[in-house]
C-alpha positions as CSV (number, residue, x, y, z in Angstrom):
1,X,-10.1,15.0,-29.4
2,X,-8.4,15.9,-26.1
3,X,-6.4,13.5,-24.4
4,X,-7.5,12.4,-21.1
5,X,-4.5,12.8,-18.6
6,X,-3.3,9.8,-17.0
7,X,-4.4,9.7,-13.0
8,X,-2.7,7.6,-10.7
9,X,-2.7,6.3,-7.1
10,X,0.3,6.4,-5.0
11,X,-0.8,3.6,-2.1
12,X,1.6,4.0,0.7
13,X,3.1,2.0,3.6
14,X,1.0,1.2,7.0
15,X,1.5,-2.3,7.9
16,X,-2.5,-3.2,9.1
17,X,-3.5,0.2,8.7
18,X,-3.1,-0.3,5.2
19,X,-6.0,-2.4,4.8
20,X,-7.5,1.3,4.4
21,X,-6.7,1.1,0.7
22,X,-9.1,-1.4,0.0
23,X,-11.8,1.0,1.3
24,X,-10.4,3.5,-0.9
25,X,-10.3,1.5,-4.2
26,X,-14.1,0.0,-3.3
27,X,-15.4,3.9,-3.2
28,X,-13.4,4.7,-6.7
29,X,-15.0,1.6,-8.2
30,X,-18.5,2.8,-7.7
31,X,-17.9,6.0,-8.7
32,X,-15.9,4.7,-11.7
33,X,-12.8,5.7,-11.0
34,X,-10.6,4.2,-13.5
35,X,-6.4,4.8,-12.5
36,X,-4.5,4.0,-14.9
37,X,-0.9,3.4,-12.9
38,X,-1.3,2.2,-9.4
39,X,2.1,2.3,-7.5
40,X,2.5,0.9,-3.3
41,X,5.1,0.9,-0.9
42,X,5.0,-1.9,1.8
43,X,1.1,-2.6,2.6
44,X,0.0,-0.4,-0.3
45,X,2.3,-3.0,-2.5
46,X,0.1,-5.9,-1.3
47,X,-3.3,-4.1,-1.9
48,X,-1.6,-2.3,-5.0
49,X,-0.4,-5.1,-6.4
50,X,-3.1,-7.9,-6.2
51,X,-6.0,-4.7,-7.2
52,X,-3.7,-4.2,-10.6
53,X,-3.2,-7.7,-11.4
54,X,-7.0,-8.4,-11.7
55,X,-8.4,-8.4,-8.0
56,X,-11.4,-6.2,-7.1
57,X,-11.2,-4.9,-4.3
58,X,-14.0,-6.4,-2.7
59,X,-12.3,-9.8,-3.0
60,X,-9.7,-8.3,-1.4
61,X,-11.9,-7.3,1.6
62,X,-12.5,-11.1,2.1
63,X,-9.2,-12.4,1.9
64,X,-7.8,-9.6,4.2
65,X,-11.2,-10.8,7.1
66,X,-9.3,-14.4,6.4
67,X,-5.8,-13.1,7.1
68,X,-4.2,-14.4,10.7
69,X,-0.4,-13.6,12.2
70,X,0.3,-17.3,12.3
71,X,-0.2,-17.3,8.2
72,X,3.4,-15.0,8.4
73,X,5.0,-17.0,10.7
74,X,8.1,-18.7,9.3
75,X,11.2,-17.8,11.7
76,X,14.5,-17.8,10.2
77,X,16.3,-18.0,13.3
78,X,20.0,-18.3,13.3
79,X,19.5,-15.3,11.0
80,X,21.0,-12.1,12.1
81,X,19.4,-9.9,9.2
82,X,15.4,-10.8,10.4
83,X,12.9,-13.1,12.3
84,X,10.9,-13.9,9.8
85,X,11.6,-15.2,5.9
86,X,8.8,-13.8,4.2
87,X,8.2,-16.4,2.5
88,X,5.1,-17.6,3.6
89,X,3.6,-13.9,2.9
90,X,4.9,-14.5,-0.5
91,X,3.3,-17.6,-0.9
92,X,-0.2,-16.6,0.2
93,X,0.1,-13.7,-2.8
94,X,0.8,-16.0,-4.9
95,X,-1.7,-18.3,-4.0
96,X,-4.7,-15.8,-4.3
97,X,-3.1,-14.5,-7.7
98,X,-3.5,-18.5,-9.1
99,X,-6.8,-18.9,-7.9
100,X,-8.3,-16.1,-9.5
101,X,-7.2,-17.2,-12.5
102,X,-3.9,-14.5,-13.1
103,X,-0.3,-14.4,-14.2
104,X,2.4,-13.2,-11.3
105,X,4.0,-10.9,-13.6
106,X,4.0,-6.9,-13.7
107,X,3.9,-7.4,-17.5
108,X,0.4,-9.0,-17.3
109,X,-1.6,-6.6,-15.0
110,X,-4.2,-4.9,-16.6
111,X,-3.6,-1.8,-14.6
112,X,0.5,-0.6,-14.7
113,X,1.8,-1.6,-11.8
114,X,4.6,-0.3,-10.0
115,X,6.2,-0.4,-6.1
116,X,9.2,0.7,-4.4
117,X,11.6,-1.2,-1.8
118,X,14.7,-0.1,0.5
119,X,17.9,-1.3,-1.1
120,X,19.7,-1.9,2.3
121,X,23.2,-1.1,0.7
122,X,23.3,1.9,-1.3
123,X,20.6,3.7,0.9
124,X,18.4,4.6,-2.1
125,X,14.5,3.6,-2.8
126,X,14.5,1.0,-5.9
127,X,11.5,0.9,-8.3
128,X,10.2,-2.3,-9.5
129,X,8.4,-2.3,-12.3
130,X,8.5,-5.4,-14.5
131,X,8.9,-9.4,-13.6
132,X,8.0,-11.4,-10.9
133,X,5.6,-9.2,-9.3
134,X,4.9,-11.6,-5.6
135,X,9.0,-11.5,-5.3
136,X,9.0,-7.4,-5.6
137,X,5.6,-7.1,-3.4
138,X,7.5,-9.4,-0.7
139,X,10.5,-6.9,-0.8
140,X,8.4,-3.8,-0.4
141,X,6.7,-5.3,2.6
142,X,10.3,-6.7,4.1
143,X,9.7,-4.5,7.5
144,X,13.5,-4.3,8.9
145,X,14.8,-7.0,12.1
146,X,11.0,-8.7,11.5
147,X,11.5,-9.8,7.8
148,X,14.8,-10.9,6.2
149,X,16.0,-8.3,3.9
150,X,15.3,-10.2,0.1
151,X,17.8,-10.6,-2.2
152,X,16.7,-9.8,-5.8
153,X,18.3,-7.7,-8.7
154,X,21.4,-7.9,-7.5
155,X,20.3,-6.3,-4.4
156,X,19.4,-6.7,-0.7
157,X,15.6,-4.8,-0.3
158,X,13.9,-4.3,2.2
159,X,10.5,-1.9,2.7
160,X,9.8,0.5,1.3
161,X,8.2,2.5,3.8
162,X,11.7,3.5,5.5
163,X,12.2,6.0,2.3
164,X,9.4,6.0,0.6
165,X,6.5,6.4,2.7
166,X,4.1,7.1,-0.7
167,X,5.5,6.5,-4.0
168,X,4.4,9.5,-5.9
169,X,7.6,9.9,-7.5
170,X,7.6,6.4,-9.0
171,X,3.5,7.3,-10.2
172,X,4.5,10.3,-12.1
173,X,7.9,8.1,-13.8
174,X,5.3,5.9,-15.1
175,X,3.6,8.8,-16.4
176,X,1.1,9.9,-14.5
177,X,-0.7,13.3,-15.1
178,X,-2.6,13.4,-12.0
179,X,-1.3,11.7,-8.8
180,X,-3.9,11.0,-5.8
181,X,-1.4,10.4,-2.6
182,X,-3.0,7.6,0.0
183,X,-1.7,7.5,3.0
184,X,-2.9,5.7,5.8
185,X,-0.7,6.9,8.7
186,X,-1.2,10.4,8.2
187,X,1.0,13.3,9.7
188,X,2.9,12.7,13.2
189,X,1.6,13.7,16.2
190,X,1.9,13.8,19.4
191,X,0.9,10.7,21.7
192,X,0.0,9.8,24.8
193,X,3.0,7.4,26.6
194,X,-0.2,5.3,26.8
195,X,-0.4,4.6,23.3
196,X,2.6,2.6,23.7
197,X,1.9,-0.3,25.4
198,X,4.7,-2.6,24.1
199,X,8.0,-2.4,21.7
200,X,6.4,-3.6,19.2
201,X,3.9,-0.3,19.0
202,X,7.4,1.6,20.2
203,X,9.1,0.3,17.2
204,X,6.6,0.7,14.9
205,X,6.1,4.5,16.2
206,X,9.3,5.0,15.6
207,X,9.2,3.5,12.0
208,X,6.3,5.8,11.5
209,X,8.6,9.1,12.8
210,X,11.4,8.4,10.8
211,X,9.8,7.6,7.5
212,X,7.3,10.7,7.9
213,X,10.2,12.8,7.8
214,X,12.1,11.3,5.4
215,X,9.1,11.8,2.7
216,X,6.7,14.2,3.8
217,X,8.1,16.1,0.4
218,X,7.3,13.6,-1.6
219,X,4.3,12.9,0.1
220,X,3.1,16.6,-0.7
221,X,4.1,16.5,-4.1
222,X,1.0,14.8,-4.6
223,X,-1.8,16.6,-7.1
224,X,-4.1,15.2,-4.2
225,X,-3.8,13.8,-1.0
226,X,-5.8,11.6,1.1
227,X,-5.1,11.3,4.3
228,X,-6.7,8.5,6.5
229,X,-6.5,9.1,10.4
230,X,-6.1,6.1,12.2
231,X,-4.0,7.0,15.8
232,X,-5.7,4.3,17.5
233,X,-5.5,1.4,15.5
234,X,-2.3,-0.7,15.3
235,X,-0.4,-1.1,12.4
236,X,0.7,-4.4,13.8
237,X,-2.6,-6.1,15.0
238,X,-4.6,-7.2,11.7
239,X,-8.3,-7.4,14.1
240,X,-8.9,-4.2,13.0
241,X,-9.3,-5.1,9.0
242,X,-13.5,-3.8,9.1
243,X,-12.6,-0.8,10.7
244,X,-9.3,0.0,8.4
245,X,-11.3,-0.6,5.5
246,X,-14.6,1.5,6.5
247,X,-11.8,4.0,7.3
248,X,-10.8,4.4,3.9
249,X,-14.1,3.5,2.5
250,X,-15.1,7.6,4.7
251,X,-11.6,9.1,3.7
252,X,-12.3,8.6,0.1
253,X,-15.7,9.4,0.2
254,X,-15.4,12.5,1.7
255,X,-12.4,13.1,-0.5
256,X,-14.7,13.0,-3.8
257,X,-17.2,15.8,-2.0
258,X,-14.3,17.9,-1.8
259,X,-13.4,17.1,-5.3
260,X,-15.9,16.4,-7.6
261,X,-14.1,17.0,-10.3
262,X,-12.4,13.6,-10.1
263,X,-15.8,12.2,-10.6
264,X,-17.1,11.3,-13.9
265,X,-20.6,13.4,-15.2
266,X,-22.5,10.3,-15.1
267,X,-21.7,9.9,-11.5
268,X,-21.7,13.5,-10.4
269,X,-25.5,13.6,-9.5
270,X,-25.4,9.9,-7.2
271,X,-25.0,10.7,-3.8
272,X,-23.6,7.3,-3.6
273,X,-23.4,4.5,-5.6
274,X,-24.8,1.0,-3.9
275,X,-21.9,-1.6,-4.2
């Protein structure tokens, strides 16, 4: 019998935007689609993560319309490495992980589970794949100055995104055959000065500048690509979680009509499936 190939989802970075990914693992599910590695970086770690450990995405959905800023907030002030701790992020992971009943460990997902942080010192992406899996999603999602960097394996992370905008690189080292790319910024372009109403949305464009140029190879190295345009939503404003979902709920859609190959036979005929 032939061996089916191994197909992955690389979920990358986007801070709210990313919310798209639930959207994007709801339309899989009801056509079927089964990954067998899931990797994130930053945002995609959260939805990555939590999906692989046991989570449907539809749960997901409702604890993302529950999510508020002040949830984040825990300053760390004298710091001079970040605003915030993290902490209370990782918490709130961890909390939804022990109420649905699952272990916080890469080791137990039923899905293989992988995601990718900065390590601040030697200026190099660093895979996690195994142990404490709310610690590692917290360091993929440590956004620079407004997270503290975490200190874990011997090393100071912070996100992901900064290098490794979509981790299809750490997919296919888990041994993926086919690698679907997700990312939920899409290619830079060009703005209006309008668009940037504050620093916050200036830092974050310039996040989004820097990062896109740093892995748009990697990004491309991707068997498939979704890309999921979202110019004017803010990556740092989570009011928009309906509309980042339904965003990737259309991207992934429209996807699978490109690609119907990706679509198991039983499926192939439903133009699509009810939830």
């Amino acid at each position: 019998m032939k061996k089916q190939p191994k197909l992955a989802l690389a979920l990358g970075s986007g801070g709210a935007k990313g919310l798209a990914h639930i959207g994007v693992l709801q339309v899989f599910e009801e056509y079927k689609i089964k990954p067998e590695i899931i990797t994130g970086s930053s945002s995609g770690a959260i939805v990555g993560g939590l999906y692989s450990a046991g989570i449907s995405p539809y749960k997901l959905e409702e604890f993302a319309k529950d999510l508020r800023i002040i949830q984040f907030l825990d300053l760390s002030l004298p710091s001079k490495l970040g605003f915030l701790k993290g902490n209370k992020a990782e918490k709130i992971i961890e909390k939804h992980l022990k109420e649905m009943g699952l272990k916080d460990t890469f080791e137990d997902c039923p899905i293989k589970f992988g995601c990718v942080a900065t390590d601040l010192l030697t200026a190099s992406p660093f895979y996690m794949t195994s142990g404490d899996l709310s610690q590692a999603i917290h360091a993929s999602f440590a956004i620079p100055i407004v997270f503290k960097p975490v200190e874990a394996y011997d090393r100071l992370l912070i996100d992901g995104g900064p290098l490794t905008r979509v981790p299809v690189k750490l997919a296919k080292k888990l041994g993926a055959d086919i690698v679907i790319g997700v990312d939920c910024l899409g290619p830079t372009k060009t703005i209006t000065k309008d668009a940037l109403p504050n620093i916050g949305e200036a830092y974050t464009r310039f996040l989004n500048i820097s990062d896109y140029e740093t892995s748009k190879l990697e990004i491309n190295s991707a068997d498939y690509l979704i890309n999921i345009e979202q110019a004017d939503i803010s990556s740092a404003n989570l009011k928009n979680t309906e509309r980042c979902i339904q965003n990737g709920r259309q991207a992934a859609e429209q996807f699978l009509r490109t690609h119907p190959e990706l679509i198991p036979e039983s499926m192939r005929n439903i133009d699509s499936p009810a939830r």
